[in-house]
Residue frames relative to the residue before (quaternion, step in Angstrom):
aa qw qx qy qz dx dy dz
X 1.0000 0.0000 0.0000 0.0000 0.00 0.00 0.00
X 0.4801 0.6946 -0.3057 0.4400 3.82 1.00 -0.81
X 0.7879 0.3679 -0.1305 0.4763 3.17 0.52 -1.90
X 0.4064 0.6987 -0.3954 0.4361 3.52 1.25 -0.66
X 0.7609 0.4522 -0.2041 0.4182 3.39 0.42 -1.81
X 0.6718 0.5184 -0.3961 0.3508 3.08 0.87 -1.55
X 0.6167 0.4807 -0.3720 0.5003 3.99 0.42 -1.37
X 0.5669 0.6123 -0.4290 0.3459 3.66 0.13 -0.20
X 0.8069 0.3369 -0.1063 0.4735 2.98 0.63 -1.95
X 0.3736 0.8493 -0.1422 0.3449 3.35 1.36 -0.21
X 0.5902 0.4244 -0.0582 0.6843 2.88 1.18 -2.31
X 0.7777 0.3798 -0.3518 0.3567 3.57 -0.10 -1.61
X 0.7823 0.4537 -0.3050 0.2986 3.92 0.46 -0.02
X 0.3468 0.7863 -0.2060 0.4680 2.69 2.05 0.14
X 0.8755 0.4094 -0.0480 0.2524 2.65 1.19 -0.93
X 0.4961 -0.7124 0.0697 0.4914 2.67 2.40 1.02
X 0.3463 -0.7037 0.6192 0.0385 3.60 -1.12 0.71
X 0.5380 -0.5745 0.5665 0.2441 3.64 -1.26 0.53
X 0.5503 -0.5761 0.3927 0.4594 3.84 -0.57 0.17
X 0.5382 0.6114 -0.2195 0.5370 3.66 1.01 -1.28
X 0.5548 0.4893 -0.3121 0.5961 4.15 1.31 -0.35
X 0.7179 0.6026 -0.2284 0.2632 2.54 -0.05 -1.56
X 0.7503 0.5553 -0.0934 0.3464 3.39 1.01 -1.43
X 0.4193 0.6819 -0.2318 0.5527 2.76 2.24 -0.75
X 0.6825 0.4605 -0.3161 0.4715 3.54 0.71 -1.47
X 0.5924 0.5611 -0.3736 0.4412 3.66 0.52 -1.23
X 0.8758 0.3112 -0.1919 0.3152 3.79 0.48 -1.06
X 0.4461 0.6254 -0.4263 0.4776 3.04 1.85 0.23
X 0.6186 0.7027 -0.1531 0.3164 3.33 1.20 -1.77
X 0.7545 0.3939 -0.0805 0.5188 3.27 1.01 -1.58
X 0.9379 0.1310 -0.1427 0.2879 3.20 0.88 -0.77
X 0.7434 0.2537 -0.2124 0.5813 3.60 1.63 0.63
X 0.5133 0.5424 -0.3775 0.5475 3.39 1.28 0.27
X 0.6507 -0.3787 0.6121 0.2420 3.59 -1.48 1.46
X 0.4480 -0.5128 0.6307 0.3722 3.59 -1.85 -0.04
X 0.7611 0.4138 -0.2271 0.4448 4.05 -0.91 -0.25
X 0.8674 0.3518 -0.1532 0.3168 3.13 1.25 -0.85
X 0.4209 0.8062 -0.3886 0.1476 3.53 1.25 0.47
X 0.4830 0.6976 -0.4083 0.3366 3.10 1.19 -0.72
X 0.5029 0.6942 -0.2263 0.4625 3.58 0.94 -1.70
X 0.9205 0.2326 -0.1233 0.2887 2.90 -0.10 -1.69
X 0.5386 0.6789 -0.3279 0.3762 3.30 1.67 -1.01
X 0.6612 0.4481 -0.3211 0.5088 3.65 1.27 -1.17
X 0.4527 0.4790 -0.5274 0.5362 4.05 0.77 -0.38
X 0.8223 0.2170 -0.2755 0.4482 3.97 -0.68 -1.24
X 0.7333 0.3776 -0.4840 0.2921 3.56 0.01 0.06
X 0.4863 0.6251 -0.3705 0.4854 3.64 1.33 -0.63
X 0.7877 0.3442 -0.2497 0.4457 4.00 0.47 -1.17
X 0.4406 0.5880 -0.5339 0.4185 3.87 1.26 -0.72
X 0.8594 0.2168 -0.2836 0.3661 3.40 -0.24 -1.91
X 0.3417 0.7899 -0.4154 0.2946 3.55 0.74 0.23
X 0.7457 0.2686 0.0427 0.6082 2.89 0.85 -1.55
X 0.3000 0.6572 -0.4281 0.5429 3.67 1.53 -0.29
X 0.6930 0.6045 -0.1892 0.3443 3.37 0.27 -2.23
X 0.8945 0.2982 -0.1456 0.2996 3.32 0.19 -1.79
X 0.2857 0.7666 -0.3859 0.4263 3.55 2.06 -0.04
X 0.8624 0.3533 -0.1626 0.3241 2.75 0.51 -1.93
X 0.4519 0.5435 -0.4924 0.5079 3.83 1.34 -0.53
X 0.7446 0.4661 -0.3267 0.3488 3.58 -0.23 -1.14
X 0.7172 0.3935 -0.3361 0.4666 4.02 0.97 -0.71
X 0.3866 0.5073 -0.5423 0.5469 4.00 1.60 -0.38
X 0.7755 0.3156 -0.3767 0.3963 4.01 -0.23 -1.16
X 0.4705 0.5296 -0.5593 0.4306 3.75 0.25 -0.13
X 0.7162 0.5690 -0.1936 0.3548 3.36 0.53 -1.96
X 0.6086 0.6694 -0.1048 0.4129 3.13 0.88 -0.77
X 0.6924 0.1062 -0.0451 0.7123 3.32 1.28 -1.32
X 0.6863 -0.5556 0.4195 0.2106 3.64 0.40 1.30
X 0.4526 0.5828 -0.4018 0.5423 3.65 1.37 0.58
X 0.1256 -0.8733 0.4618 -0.0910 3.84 1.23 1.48
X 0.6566 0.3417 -0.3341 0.5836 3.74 0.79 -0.94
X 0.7933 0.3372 -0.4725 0.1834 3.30 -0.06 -0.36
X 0.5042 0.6250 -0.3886 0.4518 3.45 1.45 -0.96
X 0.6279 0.5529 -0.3898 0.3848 4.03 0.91 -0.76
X 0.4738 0.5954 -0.3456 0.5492 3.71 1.69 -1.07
X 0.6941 0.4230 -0.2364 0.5323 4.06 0.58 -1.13
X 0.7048 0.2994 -0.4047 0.4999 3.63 -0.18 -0.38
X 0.8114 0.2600 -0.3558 0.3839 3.76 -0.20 -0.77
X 0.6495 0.4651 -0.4593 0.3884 3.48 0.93 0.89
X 0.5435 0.5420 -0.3429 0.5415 2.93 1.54 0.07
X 0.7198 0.4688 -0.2481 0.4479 3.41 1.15 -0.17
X 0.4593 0.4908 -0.4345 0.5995 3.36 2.25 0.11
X 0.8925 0.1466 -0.3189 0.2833 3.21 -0.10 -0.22
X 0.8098 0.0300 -0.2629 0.5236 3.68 1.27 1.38
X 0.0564 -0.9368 0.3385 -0.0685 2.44 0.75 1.97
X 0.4124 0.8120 -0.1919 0.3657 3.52 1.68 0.84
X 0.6337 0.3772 -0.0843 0.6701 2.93 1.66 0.07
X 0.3883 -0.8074 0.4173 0.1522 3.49 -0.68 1.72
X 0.3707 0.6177 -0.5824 0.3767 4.33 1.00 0.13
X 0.7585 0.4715 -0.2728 0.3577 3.37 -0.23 -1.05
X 0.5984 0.4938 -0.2108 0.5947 3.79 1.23 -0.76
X 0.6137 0.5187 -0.3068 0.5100 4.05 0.85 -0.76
X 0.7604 0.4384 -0.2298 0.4205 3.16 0.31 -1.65
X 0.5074 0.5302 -0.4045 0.5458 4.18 1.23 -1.31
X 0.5925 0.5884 -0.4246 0.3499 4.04 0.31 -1.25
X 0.8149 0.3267 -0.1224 0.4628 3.04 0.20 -1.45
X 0.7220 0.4359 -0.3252 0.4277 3.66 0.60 -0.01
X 0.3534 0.6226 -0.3535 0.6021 3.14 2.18 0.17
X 0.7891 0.4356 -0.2141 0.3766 3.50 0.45 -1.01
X 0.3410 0.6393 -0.4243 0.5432 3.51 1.68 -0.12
X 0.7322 0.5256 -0.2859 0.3254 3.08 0.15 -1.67
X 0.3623 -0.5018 0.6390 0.4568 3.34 0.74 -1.75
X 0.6289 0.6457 -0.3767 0.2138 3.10 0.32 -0.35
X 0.3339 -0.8941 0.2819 0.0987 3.51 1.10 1.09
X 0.8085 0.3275 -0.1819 0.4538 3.31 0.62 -1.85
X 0.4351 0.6223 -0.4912 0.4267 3.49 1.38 -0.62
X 0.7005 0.5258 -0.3107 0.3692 3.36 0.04 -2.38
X 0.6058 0.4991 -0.3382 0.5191 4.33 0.68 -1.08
X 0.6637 0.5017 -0.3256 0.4492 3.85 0.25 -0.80
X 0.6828 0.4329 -0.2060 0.5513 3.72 0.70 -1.25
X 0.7213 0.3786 -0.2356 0.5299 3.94 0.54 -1.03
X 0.6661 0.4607 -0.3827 0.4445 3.97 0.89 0.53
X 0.5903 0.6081 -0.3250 0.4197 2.81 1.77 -0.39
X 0.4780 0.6197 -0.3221 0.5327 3.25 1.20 -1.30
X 0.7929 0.4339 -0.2825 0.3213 3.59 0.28 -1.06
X 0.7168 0.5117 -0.2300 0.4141 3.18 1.18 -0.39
X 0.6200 0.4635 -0.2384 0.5865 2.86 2.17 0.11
X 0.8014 0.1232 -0.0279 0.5847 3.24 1.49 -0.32
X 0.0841 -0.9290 0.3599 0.0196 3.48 1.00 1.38
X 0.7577 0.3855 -0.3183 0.4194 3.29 1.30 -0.68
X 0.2421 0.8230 -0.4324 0.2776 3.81 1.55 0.47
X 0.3575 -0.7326 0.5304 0.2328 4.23 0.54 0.86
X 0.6082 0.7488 -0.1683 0.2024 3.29 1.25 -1.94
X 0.7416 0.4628 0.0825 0.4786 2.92 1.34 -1.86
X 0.5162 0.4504 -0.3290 0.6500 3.37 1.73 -0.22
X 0.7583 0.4456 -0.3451 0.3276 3.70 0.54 -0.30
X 0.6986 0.3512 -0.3003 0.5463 3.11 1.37 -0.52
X 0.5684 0.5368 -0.4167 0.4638 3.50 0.75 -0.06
X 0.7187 0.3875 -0.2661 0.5124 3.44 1.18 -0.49
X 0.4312 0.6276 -0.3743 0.5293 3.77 1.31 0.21
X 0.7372 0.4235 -0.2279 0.4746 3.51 1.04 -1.22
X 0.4930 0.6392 -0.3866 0.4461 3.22 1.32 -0.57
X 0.6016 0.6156 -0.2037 0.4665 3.35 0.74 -1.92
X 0.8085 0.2719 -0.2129 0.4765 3.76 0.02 -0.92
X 0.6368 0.4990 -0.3894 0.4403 3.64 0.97 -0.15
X 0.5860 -0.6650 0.2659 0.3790 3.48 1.75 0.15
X 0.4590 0.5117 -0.5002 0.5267 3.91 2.05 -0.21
X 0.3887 -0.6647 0.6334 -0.0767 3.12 -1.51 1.38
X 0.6491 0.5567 -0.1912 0.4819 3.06 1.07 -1.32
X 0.6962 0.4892 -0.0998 0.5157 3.52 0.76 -1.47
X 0.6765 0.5088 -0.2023 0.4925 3.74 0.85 -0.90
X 0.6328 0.4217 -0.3196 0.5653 3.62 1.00 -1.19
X 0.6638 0.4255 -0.3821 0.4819 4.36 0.52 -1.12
X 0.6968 0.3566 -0.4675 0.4109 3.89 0.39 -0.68
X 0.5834 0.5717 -0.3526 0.4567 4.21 0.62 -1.22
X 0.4788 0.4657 -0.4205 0.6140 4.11 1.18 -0.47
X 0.8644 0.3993 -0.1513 0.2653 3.34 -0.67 -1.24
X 0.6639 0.3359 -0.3166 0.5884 3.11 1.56 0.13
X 0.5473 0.5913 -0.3643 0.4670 3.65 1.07 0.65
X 0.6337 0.6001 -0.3077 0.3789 2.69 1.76 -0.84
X 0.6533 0.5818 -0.1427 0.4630 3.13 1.72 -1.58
X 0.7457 0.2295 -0.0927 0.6186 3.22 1.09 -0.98
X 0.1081 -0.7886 0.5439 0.2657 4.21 -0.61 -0.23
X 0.5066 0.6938 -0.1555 0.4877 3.10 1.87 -0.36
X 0.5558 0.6751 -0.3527 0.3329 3.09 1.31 -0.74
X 0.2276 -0.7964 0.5534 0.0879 3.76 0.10 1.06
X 0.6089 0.4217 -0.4085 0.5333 3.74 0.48 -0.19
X 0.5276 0.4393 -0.4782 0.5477 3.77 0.24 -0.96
X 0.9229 0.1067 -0.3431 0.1381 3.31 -0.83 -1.41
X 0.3591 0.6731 -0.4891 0.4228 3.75 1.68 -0.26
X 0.7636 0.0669 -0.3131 0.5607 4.09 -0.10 -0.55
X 0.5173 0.5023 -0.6042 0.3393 3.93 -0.18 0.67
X 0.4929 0.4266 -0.4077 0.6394 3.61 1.06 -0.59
X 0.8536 0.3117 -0.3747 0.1838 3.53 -0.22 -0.83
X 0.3938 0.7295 -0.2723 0.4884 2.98 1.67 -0.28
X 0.6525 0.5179 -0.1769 0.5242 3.79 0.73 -1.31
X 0.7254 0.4550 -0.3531 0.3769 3.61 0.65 -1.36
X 0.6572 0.6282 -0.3421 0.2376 3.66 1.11 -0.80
């Protein structure tokens, strides 16, 4: 049974990891994993993290969804404690910040994404929207650019750049 596990975990790391993973493995490795025995274990905690990582985040989209904003925020940023590597769970909190109003949060969460996903148009628009209602022009007009660049299509960018310009 051991060896079972072991070839398992084996294959499943084989199959290569993002850096932002990776680091995960390093901090599992170094800091709660027996010697000999990480592999095993690494594929046990990483399989149940994004699991549950997973089901946070379905359950805060349905909050979101029905207009139930605090809770779906209670779902995403637990879905981002326990895999906080991965930029959905930060997008989706953004924007359910911005329901709220809640501006500087919704900007924190929509830079992340960006810093995980820089060439995303998406994330420059809403991150520049939040800007826009928090009242930085300055910051709103450079993100609504940079998503026009990425995208030209981007119909939000250019709908509050015009509106942005007209003021």
């Amino acid at each position: 049974m051991k060896d079972y596990k072991s070839n398992i975990c084996l294959t499943f790391l084989k199959k290569g990891f993002s850096e932002n993973e990776t680091g995960i493995r390093k901090m599992v490795v170094n800091e709660q994993m027996p010697d000999n025995t990480y592999n095993t274990h690494f594929f046990y905690f990483y399989y149940f993290a994004t699991q549950d990582a997973r089901n946070y985040l379905e359950q805060g989209k349905a909050f979101a969804k029905s207009n139930l904003q605090n809770a779906a925020i209670r779902c995403f940023s637990h879905s981002i404690k326990l895999f906080p590597n991965t930029p959905f769970p930060y997008y989706y909190r953004g924007f359910s910040f911005m329901e709220r109003r809640n501006y500087d949060k919704a900007i924190e969460d929509f830079t992340t994404v960006i810093s995980f996903k820089p060439e995303d148009s998406s994330s420059f628009s809403l991150r520049g929207f939040a800007y826009k209602e928090a009242g930085d022009i300055d910051k709103a007009k450079t993100d609504f650019a940079r998503a026009l660049e990425l995208n030209p299509k981007d119909k939000m960018a250019n709908e509050c750049l015009e509106e942005i310009n007209k003021m």
